[in-house]
C-alpha positions as CSV (number, residue, x, y, z in Angstrom):
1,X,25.6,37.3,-60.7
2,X,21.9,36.8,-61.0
3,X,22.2,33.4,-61.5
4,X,23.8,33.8,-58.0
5,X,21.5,35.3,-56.5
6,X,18.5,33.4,-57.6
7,X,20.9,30.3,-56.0
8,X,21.6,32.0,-52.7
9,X,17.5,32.7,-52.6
10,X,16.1,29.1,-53.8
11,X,18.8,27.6,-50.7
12,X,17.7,30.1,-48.1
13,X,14.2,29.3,-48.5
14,X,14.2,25.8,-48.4
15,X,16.7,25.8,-45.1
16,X,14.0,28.4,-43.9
17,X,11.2,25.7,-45.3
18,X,13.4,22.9,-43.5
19,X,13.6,24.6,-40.0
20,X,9.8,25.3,-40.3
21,X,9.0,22.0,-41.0
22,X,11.7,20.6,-38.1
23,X,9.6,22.7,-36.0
24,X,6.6,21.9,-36.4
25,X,7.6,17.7,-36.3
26,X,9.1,18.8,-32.7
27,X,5.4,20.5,-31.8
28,X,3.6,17.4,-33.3
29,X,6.0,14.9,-31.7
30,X,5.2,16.9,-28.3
31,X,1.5,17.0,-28.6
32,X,1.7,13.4,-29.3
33,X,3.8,12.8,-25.7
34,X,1.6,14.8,-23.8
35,X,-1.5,13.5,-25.3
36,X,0.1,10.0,-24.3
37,X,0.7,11.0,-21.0
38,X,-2.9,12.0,-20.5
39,X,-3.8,8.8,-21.5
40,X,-1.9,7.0,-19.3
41,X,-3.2,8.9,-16.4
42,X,-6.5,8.1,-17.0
43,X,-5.8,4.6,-18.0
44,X,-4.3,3.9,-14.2
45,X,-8.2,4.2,-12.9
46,X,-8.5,1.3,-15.6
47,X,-5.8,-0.8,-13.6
48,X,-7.2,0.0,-10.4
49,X,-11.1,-1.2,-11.5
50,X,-8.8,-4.6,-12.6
51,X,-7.5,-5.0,-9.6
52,X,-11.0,-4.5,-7.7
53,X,-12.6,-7.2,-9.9
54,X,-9.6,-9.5,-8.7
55,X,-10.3,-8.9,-5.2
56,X,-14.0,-9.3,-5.7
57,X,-13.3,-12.6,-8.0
58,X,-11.3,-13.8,-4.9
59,X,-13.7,-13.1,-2.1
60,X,-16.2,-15.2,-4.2
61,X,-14.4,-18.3,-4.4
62,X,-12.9,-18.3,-0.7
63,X,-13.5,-17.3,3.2
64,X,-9.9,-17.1,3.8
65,X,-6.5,-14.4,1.8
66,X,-3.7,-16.3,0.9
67,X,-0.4,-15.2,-0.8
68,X,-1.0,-18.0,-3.5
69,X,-4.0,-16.5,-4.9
70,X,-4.6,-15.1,-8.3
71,X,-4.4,-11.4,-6.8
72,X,-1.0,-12.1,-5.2
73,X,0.8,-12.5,-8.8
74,X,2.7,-10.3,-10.0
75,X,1.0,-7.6,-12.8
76,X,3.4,-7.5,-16.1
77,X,2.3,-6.2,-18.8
78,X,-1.4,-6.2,-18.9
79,X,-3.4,-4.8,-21.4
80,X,-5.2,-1.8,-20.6
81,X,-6.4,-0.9,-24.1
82,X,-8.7,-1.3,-26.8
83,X,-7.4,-4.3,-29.6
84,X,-6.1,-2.7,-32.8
85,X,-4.8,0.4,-30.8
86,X,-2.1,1.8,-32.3
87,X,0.1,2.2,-29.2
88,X,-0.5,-0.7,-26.8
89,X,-1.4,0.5,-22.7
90,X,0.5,-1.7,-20.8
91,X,-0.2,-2.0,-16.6
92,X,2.5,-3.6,-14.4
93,X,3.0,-3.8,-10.9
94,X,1.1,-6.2,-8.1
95,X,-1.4,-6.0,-5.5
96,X,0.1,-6.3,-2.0
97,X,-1.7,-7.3,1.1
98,X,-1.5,-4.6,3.6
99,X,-3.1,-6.9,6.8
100,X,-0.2,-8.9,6.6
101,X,1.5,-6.1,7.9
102,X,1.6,-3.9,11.5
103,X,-1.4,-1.7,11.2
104,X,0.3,1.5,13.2
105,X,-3.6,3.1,13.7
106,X,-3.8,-0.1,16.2
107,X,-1.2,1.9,18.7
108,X,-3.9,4.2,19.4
109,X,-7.6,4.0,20.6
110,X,-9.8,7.3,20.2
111,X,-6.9,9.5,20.5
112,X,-5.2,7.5,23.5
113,X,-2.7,5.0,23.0
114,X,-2.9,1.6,23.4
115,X,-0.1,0.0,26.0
116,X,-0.7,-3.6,24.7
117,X,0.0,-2.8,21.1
118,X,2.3,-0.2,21.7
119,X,4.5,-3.2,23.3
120,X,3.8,-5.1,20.1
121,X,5.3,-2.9,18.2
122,X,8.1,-2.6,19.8
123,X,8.9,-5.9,20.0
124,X,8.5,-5.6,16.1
125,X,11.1,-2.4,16.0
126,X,13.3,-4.6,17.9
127,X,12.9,-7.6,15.6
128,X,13.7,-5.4,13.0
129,X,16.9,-4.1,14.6
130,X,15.4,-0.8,14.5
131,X,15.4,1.3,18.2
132,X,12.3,-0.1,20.4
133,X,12.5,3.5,22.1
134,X,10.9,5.2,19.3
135,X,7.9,3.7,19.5
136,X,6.0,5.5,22.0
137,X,6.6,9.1,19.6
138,X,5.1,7.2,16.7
139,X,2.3,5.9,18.8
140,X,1.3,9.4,19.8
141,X,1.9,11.0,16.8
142,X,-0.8,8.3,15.6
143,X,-3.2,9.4,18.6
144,X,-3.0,12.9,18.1
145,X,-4.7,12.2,14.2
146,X,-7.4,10.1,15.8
147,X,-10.5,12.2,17.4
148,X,-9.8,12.0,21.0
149,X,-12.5,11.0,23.5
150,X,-13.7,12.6,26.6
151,X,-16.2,12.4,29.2
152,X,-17.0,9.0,29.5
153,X,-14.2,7.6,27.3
154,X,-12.7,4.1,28.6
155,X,-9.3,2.8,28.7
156,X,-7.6,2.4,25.3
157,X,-8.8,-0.9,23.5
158,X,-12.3,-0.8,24.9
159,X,-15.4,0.4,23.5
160,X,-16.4,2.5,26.0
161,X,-19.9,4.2,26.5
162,X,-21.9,5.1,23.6
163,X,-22.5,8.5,25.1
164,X,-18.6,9.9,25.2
165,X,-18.2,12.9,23.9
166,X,-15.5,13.0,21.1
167,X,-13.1,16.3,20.5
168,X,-11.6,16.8,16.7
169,X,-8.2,14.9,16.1
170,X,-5.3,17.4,17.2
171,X,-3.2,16.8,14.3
172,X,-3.6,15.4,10.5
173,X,-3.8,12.0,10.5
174,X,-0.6,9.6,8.8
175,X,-1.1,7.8,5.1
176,X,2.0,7.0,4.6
177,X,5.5,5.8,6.5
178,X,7.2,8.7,4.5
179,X,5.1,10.5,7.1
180,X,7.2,9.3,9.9
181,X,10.2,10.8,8.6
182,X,12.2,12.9,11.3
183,X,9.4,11.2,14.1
184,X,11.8,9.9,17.1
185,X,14.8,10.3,14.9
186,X,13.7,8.3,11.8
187,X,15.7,8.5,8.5
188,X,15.1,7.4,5.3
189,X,16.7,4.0,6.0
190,X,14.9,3.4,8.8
191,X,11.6,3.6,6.8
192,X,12.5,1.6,4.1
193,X,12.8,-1.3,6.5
194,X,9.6,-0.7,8.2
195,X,8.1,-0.4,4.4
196,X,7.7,-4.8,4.4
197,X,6.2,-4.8,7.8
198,X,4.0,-1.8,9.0
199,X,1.4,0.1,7.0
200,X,-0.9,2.7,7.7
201,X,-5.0,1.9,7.3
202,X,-7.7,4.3,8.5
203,X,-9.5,1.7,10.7
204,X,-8.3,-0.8,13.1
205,X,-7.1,-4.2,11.6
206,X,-6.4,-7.7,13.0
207,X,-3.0,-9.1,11.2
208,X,-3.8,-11.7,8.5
209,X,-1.6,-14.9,9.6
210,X,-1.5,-16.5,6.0
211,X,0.2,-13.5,4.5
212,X,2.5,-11.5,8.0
213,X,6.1,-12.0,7.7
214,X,7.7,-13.8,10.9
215,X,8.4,-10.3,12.6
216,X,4.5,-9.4,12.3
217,X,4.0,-12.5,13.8
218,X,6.7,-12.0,16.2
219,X,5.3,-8.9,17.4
220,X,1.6,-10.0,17.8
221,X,1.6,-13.1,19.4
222,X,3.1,-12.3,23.0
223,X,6.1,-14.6,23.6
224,X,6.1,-16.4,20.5
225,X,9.8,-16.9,19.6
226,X,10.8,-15.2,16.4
227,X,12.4,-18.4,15.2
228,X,9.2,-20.4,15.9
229,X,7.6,-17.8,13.7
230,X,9.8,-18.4,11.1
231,X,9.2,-22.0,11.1
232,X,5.3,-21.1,10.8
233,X,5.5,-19.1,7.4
234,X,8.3,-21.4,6.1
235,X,5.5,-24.4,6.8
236,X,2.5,-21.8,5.4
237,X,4.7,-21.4,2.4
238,X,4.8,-24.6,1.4
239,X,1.4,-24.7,0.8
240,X,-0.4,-25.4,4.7
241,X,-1.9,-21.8,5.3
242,X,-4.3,-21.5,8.0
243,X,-8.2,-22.2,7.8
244,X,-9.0,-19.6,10.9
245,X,-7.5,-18.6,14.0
246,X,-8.4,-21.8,15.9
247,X,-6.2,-23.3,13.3
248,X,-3.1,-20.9,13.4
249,X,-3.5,-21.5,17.7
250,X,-3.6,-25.0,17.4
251,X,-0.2,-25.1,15.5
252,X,1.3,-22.9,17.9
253,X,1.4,-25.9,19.8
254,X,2.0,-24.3,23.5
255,X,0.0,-23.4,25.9
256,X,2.1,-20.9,27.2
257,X,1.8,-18.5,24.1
258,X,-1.4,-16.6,25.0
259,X,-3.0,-15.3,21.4
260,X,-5.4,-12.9,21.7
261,X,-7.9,-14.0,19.1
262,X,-9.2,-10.4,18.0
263,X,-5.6,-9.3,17.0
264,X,-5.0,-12.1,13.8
265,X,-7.2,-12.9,11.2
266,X,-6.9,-15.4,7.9
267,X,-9.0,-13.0,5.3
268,X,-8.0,-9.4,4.4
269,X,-10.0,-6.0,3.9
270,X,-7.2,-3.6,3.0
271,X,-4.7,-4.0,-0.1
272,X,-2.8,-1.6,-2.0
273,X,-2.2,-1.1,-5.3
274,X,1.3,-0.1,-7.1
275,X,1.3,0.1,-10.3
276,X,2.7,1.9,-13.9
277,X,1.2,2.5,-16.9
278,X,3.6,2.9,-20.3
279,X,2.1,4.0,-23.3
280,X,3.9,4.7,-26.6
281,X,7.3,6.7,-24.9
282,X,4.7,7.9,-21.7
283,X,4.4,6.3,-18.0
284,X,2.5,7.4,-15.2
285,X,2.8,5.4,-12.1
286,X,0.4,5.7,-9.0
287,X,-0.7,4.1,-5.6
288,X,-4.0,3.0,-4.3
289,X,-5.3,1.8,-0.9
290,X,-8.3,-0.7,-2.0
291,X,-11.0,-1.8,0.9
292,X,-13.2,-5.3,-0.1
293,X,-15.8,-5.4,1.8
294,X,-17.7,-8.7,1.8
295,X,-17.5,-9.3,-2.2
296,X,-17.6,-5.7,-2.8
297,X,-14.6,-2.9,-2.8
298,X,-14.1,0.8,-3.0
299,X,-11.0,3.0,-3.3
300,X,-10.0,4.4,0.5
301,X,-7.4,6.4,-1.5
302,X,-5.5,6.9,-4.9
303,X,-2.5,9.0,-5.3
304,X,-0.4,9.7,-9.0
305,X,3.5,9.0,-7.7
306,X,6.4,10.6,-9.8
């Protein structure tokens, strides 16, 4: 019997030795993950100062943004870290031109809107089969995050008098088309089409003609057909982007298509950022809206998406 015993007491201490050990494996492995995942977080402003030496690499070597240029490929797999890391940091994700899209801050001029681009953008809601009629919600929802003028304050789309007065915006201003959601009756699916054509920048923005899809196009160049537009970025895409405006309104080629010069552009100052960082079993993904001044850029925003 005390043989038994002594049996019964060496087995329940090593199962008790076995579950301790288990335990503290299961604490080790999750120190590890969330150690990891701090990592990762912090490595994302790593992949964001990448990207802002790409843009600045790119304003150096030319005048003009085009969607065949090193910052336009796609990120896979870059290394973030250290060589002879254990674990390797790996970025992926791409760098997307937001001037090649409809700026929605344009619909709007110190807290008025703007009847020319309001149209605009209707003929891009239209061209997107989405309902034209909710544009003029969006567009106020837009003025009412802009500070409004008064007093002197000129029509929307001019500069107006230096001396105008200006009141605080009457609402937060929009960062993102998730924003929109419920605005004039928009649903998720709505949104997701706007998502390749219409972005959200703080400033006002001419549309870049060498990276716009044909509805930007479309909707910018009053009465340009939407097939003609087509036939433009099919023609860009083959390699014949546009050296400057006078370029992109020469190949127009009619002079019944009035383009209003201060609403297109061939270079960029906005891009964004998406992007995920893996490391070991950890990811942490995020967004970023990037602004390259001359051959300089900052970050407008940067926001950790889960």
């Amino acid at each position: 019997m005390a043989v038994i015993a002594a049996l019964l007491v060496v087995a329940a201490a090593a199962i008790i030795a076995s579950s301790m050990l288990g335990g503290q494996s299961e604490r080790a492995q999750l120190v590890q993950s969330e150690r990891f995942r701090i990592q990762a977080r912090w490595l994302l402003v790593g992949g964001v100062d990448w990207a802002r030496q790409i843009l600045r690499d790119d304003a150096r070597h030319s005048p003009i943004t085009r969607a065949d240029q090193p910052w336009a490929l796609p990120i896979v797999d870059l290394r973030l870290d250290e060589p002879g890391e254990p674990e390797p940091a790996l970025l992926s994700g791409r760098i997307e031109d937001e001037q090649g899209k409809f700026n929605l801050q344009n619909l709007a001029f110190e807290g008025q809107v703007d009847p020319r681009q309001l149209i605009a953008f209707e003929r891009l809601l239209q061209a997107l089969n989405l309902r034209p009629s909710a544009a003029p919600d969006i567009a106020r929802r837009i003025a009412a995050g802009q500070p409004l003028a008064v007093g002197g304050a000129g029509n929307a789309g001019d500069n107006g008098p230096a001396s105008k007065a200006m009141r605080p915006p009457r609402a937060p201003g929009l960062q993102a088309l998730a924003e929109l959601r419920g605005i004039a009756g928009l649903d998720d699916q709505a949104i997701e089409r706007l998502d390749c054509c219409v972005t959200i920048l703080p400033d006002h923005t001419a549309v870049n003609v060498n990276t716009a899809p044909p509805e930007v196009l479309y909707a910018v160049v009053t009465q340009l057909p939407l097939g003609q537009a087509g036939a433009l970025v099919a023609e860009r895409e083959r390699g014949r982007y546009f050296n400057d405006t006078a370029d992109f309104a020469n190949r127009l080629a009619n002079p019944q298509i009035k383009l209003d010069k201060d609403s297109v552009s061939t270079d960029s100052q906005w891009f964004s950022l998406a992007g995920v960082v893996r490391l070991g079993h950890a990811t942490a993904a995020m967004r970023a809206l990037l602004e390259r001044e001359d051959q300089s850029t900052s970050i407008a925003w940067m926001k950790e998406m889960n």
